[in-house]
TORKOLPA-247124 format. One line per field, with one value per residue (C-alpha): residue number from 1; residue in three letters; z, x, y. Coordinates in nm, 2 decimals. Example, Ala and Ser with C-alpha at 12.3 -4.5 7.8 and 13.67 -1.06 7.14 Angstrom:
% residues 2
pos	c(1 / 2)
code	c(ala / ser)
Z	c(0.78 / 0.71)
X	c(1.23 / 1.37)
Y	c(-0.45 / -0.11)
END
This chain:
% residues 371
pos	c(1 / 2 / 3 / 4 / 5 / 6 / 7 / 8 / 9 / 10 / 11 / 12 / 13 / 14 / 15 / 16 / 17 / 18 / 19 / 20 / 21 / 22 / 23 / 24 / 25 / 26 / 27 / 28 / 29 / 30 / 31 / 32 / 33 / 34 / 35 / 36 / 37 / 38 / 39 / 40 / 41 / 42 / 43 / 44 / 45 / 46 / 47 / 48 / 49 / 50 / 51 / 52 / 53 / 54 / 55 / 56 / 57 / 58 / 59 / 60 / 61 / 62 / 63 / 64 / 65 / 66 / 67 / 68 / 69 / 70 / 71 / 72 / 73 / 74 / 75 / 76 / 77 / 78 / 79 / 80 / 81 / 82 / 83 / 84 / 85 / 86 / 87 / 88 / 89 / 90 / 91 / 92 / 93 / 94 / 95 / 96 / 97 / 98 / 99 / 100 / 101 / 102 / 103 / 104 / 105 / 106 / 107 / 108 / 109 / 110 / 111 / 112 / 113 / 114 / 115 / 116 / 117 / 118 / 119 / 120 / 121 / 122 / 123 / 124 / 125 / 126 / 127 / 128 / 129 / 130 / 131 / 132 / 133 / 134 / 135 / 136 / 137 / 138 / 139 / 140 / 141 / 142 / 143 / 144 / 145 / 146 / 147 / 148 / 149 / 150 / 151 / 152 / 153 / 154 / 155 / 156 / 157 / 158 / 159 / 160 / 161 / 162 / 163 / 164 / 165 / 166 / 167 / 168 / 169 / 170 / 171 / 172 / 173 / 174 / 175 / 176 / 177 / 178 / 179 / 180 / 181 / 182 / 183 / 184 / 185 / 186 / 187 / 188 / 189 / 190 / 191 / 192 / 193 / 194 / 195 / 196 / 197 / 198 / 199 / 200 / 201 / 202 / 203 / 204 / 205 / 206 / 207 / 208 / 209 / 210 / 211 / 212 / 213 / 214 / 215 / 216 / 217 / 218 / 219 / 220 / 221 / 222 / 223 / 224 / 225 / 226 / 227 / 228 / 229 / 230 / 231 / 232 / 233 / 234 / 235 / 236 / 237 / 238 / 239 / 240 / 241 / 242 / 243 / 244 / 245 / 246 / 247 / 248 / 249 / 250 / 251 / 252 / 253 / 254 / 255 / 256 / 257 / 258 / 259 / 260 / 261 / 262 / 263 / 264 / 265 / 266 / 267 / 268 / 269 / 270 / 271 / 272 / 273 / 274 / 275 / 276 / 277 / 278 / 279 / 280 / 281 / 282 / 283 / 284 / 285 / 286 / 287 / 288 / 289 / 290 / 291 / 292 / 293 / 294 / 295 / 296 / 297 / 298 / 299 / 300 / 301 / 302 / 303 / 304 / 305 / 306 / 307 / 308 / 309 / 310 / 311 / 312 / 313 / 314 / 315 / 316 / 317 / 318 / 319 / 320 / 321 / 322 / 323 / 324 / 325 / 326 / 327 / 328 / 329 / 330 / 331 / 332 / 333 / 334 / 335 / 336 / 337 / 338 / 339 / 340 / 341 / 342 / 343 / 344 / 345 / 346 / 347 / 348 / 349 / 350 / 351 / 352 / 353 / 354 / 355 / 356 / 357 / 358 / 359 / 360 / 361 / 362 / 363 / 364 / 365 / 366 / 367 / 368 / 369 / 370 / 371)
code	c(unk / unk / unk / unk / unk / unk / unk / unk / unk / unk / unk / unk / unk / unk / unk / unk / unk / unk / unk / unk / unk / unk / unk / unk / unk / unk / unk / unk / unk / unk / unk / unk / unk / unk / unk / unk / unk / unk / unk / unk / unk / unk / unk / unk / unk / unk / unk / unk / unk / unk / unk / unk / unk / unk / unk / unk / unk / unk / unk / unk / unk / unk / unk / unk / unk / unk / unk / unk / unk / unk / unk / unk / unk / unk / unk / unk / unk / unk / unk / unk / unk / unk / unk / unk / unk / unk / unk / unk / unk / unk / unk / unk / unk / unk / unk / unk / unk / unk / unk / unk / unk / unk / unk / unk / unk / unk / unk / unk / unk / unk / unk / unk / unk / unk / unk / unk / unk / unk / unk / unk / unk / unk / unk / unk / unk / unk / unk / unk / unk / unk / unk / unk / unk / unk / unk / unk / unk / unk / unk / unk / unk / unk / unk / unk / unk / unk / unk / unk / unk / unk / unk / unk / unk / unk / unk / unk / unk / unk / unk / unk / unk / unk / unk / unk / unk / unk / unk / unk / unk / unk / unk / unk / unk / unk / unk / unk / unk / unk / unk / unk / unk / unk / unk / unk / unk / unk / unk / unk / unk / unk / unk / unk / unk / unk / unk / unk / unk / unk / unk / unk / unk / unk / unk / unk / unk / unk / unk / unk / unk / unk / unk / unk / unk / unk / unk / unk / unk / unk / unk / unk / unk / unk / unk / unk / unk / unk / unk / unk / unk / unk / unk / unk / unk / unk / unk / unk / unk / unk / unk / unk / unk / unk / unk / unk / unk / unk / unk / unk / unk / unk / unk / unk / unk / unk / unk / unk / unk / unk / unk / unk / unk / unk / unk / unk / unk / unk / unk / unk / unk / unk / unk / unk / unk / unk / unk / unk / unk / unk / unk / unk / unk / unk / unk / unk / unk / unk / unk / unk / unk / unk / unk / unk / unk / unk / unk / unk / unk / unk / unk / unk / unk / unk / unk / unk / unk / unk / unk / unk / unk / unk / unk / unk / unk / unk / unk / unk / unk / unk / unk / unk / unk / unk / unk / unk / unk / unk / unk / unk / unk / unk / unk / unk / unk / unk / unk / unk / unk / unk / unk / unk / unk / unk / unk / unk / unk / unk / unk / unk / unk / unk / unk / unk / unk / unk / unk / unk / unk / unk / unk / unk / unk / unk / unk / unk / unk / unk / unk / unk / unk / unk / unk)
Z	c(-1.16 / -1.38 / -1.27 / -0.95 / -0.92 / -1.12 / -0.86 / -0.59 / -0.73 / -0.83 / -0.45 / -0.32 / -0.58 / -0.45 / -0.06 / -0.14 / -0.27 / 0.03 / 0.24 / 0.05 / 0.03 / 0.37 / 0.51 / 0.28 / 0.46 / 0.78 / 0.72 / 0.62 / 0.95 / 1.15 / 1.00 / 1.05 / 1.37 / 1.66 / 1.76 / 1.50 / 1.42 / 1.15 / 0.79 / 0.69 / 0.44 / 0.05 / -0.15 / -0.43 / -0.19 / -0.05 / -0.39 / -0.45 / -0.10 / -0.17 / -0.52 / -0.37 / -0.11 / -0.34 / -0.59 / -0.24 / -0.19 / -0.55 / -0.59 / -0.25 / -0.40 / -0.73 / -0.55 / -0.34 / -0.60 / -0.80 / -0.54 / -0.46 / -0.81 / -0.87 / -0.56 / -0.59 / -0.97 / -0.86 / -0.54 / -0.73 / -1.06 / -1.11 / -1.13 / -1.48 / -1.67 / -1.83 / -1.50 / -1.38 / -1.68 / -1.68 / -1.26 / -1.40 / -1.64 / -1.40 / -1.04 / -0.95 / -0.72 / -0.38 / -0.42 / -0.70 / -0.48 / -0.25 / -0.48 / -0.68 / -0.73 / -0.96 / -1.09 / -1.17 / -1.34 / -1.53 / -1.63 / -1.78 / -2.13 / -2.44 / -2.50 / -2.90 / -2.96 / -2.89 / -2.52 / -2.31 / -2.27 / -1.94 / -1.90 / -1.63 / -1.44 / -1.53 / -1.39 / -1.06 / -0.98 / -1.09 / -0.81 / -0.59 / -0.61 / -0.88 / -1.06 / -1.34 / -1.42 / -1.60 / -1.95 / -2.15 / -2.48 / -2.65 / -2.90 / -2.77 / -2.86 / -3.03 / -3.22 / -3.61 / -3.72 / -3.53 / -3.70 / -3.99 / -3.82 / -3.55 / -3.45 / -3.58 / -3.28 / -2.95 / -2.85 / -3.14 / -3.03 / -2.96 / -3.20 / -3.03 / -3.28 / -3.20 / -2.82 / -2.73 / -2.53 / -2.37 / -2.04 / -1.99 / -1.86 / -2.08 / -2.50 / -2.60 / -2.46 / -2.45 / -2.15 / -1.89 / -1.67 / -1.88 / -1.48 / -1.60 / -1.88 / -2.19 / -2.28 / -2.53 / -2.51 / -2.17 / -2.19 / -2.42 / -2.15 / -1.89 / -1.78 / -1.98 / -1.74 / -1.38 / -1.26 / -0.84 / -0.63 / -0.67 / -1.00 / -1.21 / -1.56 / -1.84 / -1.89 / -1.51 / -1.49 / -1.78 / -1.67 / -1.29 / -1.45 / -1.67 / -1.40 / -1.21 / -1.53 / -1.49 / -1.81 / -1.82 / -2.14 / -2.01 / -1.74 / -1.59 / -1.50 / -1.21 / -1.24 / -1.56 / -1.66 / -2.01 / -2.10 / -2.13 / -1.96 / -2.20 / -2.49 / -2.36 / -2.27 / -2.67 / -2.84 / -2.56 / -2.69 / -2.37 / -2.36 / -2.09 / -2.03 / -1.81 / -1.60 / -1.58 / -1.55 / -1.65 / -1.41 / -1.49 / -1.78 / -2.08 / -2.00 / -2.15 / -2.46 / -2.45 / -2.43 / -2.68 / -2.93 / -2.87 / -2.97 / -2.66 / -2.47 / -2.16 / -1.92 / -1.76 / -1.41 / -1.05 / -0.78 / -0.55 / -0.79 / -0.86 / -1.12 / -1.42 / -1.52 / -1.47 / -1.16 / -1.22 / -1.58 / -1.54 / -1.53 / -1.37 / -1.21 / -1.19 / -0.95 / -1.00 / -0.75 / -0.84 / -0.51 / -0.23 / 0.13 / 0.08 / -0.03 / 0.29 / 0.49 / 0.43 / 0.08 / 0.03 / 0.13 / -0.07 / -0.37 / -0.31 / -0.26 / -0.61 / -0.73 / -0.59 / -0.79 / -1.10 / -1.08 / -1.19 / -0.96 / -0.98 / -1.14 / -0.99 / -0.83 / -0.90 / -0.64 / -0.80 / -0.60 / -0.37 / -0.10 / 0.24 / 0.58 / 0.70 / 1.06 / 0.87 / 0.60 / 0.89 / 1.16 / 0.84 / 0.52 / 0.57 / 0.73 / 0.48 / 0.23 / 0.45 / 0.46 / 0.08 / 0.16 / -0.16 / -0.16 / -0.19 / -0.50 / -0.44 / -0.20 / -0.17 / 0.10 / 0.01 / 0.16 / -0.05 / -0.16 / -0.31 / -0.05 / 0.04 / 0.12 / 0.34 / 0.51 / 0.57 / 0.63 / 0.36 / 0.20 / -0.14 / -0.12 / -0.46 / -0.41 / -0.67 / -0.49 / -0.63 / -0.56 / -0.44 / -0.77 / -0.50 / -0.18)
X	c(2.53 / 2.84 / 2.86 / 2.82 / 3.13 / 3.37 / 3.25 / 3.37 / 3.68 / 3.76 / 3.68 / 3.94 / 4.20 / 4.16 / 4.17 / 4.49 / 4.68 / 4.59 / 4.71 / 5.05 / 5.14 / 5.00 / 5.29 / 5.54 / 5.53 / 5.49 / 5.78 / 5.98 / 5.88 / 6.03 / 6.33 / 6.43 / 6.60 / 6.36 / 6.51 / 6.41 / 6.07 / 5.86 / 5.88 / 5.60 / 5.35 / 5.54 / 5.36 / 5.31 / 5.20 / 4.93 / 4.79 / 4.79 / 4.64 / 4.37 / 4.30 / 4.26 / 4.02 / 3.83 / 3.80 / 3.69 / 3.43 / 3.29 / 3.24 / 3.09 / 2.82 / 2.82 / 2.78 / 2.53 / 2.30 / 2.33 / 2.22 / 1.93 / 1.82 / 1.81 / 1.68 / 1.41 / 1.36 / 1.24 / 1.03 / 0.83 / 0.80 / 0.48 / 0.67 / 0.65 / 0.99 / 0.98 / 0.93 / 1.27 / 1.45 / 1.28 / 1.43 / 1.79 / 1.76 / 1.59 / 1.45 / 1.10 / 0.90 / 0.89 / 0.53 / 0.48 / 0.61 / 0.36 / 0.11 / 0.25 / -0.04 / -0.12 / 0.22 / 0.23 / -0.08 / 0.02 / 0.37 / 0.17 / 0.17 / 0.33 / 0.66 / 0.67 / 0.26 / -0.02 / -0.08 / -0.35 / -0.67 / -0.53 / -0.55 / -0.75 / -0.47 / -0.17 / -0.39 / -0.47 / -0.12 / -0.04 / -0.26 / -0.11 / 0.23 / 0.33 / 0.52 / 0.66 / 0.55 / 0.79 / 0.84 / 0.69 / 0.72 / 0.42 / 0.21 / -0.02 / -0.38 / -0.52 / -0.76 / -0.79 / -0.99 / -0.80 / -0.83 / -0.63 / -0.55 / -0.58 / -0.89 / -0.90 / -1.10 / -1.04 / -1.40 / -1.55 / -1.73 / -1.50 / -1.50 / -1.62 / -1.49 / -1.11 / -1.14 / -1.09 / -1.44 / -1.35 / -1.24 / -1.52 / -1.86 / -1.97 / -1.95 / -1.94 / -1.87 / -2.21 / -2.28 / -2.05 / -2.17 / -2.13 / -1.97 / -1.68 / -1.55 / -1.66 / -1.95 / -1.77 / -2.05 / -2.00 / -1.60 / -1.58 / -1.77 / -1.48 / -1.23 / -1.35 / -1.56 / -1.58 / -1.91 / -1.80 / -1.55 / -1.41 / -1.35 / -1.02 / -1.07 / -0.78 / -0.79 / -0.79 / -0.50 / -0.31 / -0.39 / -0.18 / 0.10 / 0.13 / 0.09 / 0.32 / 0.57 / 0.59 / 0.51 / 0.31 / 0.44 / 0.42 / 0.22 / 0.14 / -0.19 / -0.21 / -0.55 / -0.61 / -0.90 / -0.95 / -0.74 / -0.94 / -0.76 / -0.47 / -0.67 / -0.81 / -0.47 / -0.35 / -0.49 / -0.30 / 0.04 / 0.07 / 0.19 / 0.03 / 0.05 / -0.19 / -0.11 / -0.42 / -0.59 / -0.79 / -0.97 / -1.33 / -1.35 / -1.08 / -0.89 / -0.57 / -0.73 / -1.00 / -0.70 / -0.49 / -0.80 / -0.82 / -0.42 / -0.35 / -0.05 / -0.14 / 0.07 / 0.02 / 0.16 / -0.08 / -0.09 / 0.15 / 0.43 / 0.72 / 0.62 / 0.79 / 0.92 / 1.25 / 1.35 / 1.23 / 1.08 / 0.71 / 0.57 / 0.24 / 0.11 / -0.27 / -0.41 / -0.78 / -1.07 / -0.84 / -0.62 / -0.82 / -0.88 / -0.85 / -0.48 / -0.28 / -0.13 / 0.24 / 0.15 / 0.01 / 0.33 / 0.51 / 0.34 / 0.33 / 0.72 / 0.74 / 0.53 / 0.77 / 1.05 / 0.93 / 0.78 / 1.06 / 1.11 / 0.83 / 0.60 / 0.24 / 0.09 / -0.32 / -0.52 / -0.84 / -1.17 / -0.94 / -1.23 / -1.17 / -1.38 / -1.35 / -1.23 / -0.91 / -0.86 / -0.76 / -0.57 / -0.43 / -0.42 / -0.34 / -0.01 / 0.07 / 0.02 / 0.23 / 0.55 / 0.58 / 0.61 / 0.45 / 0.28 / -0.09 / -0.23 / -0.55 / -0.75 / -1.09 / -1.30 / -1.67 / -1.92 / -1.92 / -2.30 / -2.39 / -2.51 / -2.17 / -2.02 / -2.34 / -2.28 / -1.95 / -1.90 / -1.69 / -1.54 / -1.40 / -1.08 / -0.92 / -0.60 / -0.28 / 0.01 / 0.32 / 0.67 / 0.97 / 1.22 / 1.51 / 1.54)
Y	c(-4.93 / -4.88 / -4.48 / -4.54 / -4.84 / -4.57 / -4.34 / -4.52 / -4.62 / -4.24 / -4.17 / -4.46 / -4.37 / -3.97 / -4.10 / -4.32 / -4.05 / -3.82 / -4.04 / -4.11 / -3.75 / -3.71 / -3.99 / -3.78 / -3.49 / -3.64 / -3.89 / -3.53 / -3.34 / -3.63 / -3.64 / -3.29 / -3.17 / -3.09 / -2.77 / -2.53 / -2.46 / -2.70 / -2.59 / -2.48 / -2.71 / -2.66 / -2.45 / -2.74 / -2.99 / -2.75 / -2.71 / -3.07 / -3.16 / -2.89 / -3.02 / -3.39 / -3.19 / -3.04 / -3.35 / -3.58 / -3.34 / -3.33 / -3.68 / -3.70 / -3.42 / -3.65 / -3.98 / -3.87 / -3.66 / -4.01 / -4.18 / -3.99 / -3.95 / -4.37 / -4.39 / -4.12 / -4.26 / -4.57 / -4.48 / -4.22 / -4.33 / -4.13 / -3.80 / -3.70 / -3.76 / -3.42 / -3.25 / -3.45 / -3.31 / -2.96 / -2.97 / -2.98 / -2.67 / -2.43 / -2.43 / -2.44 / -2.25 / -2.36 / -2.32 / -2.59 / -2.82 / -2.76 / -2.85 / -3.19 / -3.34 / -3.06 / -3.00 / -3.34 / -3.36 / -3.04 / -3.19 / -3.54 / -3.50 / -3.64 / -3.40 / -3.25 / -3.33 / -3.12 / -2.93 / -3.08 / -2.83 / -2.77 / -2.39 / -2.38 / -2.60 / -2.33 / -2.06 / -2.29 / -2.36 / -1.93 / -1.89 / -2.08 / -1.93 / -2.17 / -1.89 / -1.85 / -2.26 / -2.49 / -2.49 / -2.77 / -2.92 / -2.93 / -2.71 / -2.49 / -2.50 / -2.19 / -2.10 / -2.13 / -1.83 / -1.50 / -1.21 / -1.11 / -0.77 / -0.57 / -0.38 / -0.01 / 0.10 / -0.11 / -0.11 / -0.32 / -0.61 / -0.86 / -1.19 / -1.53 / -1.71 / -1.61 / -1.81 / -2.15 / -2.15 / -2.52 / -2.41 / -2.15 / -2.18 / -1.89 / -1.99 / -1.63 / -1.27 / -1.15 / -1.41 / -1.25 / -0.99 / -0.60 / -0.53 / -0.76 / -0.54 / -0.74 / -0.49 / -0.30 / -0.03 / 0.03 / 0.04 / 0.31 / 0.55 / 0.45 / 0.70 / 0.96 / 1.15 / 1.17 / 1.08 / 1.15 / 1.22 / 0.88 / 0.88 / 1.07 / 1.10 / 1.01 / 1.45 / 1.54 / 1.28 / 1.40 / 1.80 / 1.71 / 1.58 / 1.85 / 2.09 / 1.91 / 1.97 / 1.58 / 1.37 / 1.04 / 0.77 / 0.47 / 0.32 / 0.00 / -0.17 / -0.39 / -0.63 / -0.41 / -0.71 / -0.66 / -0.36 / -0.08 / 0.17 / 0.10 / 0.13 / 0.50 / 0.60 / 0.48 / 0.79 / 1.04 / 0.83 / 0.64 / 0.29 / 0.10 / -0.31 / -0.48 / -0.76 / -0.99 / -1.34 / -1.57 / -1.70 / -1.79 / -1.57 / -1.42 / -1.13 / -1.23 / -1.32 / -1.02 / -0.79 / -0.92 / -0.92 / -0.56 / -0.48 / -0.47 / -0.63 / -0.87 / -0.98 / -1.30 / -1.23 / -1.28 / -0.99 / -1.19 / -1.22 / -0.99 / -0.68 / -0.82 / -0.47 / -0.32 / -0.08 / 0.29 / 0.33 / 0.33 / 0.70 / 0.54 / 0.27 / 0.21 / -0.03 / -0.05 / -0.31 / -0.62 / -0.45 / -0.48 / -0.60 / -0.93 / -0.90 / -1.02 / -0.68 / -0.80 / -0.92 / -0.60 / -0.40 / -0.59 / -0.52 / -0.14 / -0.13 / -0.30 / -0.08 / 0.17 / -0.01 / 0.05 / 0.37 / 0.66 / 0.94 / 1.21 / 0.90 / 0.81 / 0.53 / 0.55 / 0.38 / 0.32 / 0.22 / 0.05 / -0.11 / -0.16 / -0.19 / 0.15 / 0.11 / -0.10 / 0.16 / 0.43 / 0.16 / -0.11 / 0.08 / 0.42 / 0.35 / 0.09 / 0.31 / 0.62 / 0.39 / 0.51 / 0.84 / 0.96 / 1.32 / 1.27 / 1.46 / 1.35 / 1.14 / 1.06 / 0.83 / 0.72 / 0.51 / 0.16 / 0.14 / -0.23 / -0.49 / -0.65 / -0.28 / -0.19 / -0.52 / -0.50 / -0.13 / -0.12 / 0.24 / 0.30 / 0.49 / 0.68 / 0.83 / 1.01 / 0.94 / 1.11 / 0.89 / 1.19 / 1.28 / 1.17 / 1.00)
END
């Protein structure tokens, strides 16, 4: 109540002296002669009737941001307090306020105690476009018996113990699917061998670039699950982070447990890496027809951002219905204008690809040194 009477007092003060030195000029024009031309406005009164302007204007912004903050304060009093405040340090994404009902529920807890067990929620609302979320202040809930060091070899089994198991159907890694990358057994045979046409081994890969007298360092892993093409590309010296989820199952905590870095970033968000230094960028079965086209094109010209000229982009079991892989995909992917190092179309086998007519597609694509 107080702010808002010295606002409008501020605002009748500045219109007053508007008008005064607007009569002053005016009063000055009349008096001069009429036959030669009208001085032109002084310099110093300009200023000051610009100044005046300028101060009118801000307190018309201020009144009115005032106004709609009391009034918004007190017709939607369920909004979360620490949501308000978090909305005047940083803005949020146009996509969490499509979804308030979850934001809201996310942003309901009691600020410097301990986080609710609301992962699950953070990765709904990532989903849904609701990225990067706010910040909150809380303590996160971890678990209390990680290991005391990193894994010597990144395929060891994988400790239960060092997972909050609450937001999980499954209470251990031995209960997901060995198709979903937990089997450590199974990883360790990955990439090391090509068992078709489809597949490019960690040497064959290694063998083009060096032919190519390019170089491979770091790299990039777009749906990379639990990390283990970074962990086969570790002993060659090659860096690799993997961007992946947790949805249902994980990953993020699966890679980190194997000394790995995880990135938590979804497939529709921008690559959070910096234009052109990534010598590859791997995108394996996470990338796949039921990406939106124009989604799609965007995140191949990211990809193209990051990648450094002469770098790779590895399209790995990419899956498609062949009719749209030819008339949808291919040109898509053509709008790069990368050279194709190699590229290889199969028949997709399981039950869903021999419903669907559905192809696997493999392809090296090299980005051009300059444009």
């Amino acid at each position: 109540m107080g702010l808002t009477m010295g606002l409008n007092m501020l605002l009748l003060l500045a219109m007053v002296a508007t008008n005064i030195l607007s009569l002053y000029h005016l009063s000055s024009t009349l008096q001069s002669k009429p036959t030669p031309p009208p001085a032109p406005v002084p310099d110093h009164l300009r200023h000051q009737l610009n100044t005046i302007r300028a101060t009118l204007t801000h307190l018309t912004r201020l009144r009115s941001t005032t106004t709609t903050t009391s009034s918004s304060s007190s017709s939607s009093s369920a909004t979360p307090s620490d949501l308000l405040l978090y909305t005047h340090l940083a803005p949020i994404a146009s996509s969490c306020r499509d979804n308030p009902d979850l934001l809201h529920t996310y942003m309901t807890y009691t600020p410097f105690s301990l986080c609710p067990d609301d992962s699950h929620l953070a990765e709904s609302l990532i989903l849904r476009g609701c990225h990067p979320l706010p910040r909150r202040r809380c303590f996160a809930r971890t678990s209390s018996k990680l290991p005391s060091s990193l894994p010597s070899d990144p395929f060891s089994p994988l400790p239960d113990s060092a997972v909050l198991w609450t937001k999980y159907s499954c209470k251990s890694f031995s209960c997901f699917d060995g198709g979903l990358g937990f089997n450590m057994k199974l990883e360790s045979s990955r990439f090391t061998s090509s068992g078709s046409n489809l597949d490019l081994s960690i040497p064959q890969l290694l063998l083009i670039a060096k032919d190519a007298s390019s170089v491979i360092r770091i790299g990039l892993d777009v749906g990379g699950g639990t990390g283990t093409f970074a962990a086969k590309m570790k002993p060659y010296n090659v860096t690799v982070v993997s961007t992946t989820m947790s949805q249902g199952a994980p990953y993020n905590e699966a890679t980190a447990l194997r000394g790995l870095v995880p990135l938590h970033a979804p497939l529709q968000q921008r690559l959070p890496v910096f234009d052109g230094v990534m010598d590859l960028v791997r995108c394996g079965r996470a990338v796949n027809r039921w990406i939106p086209t124009v989604a799609m094109e965007f995140l191949f010209f990211d990809v193209d951002r990051v990648l450094r000229g002469g770098g790779y982009l590895w399209l790995d079991h990419f899956f498609s219905k062949g009719a749209d892989l030819q008339k949808v995909y291919m040109p898509v992917i053509g709008k790069l204008g990368y050279k194709k190092v190699k590229w290889t179309v199969a028949n997709k086998t399981d039950s869903s690809g021999v419903k669907n007519g559905e192809v696997y597609l493999t392809a090296l694509l090299q980005k051009p040194v300059s444009r």
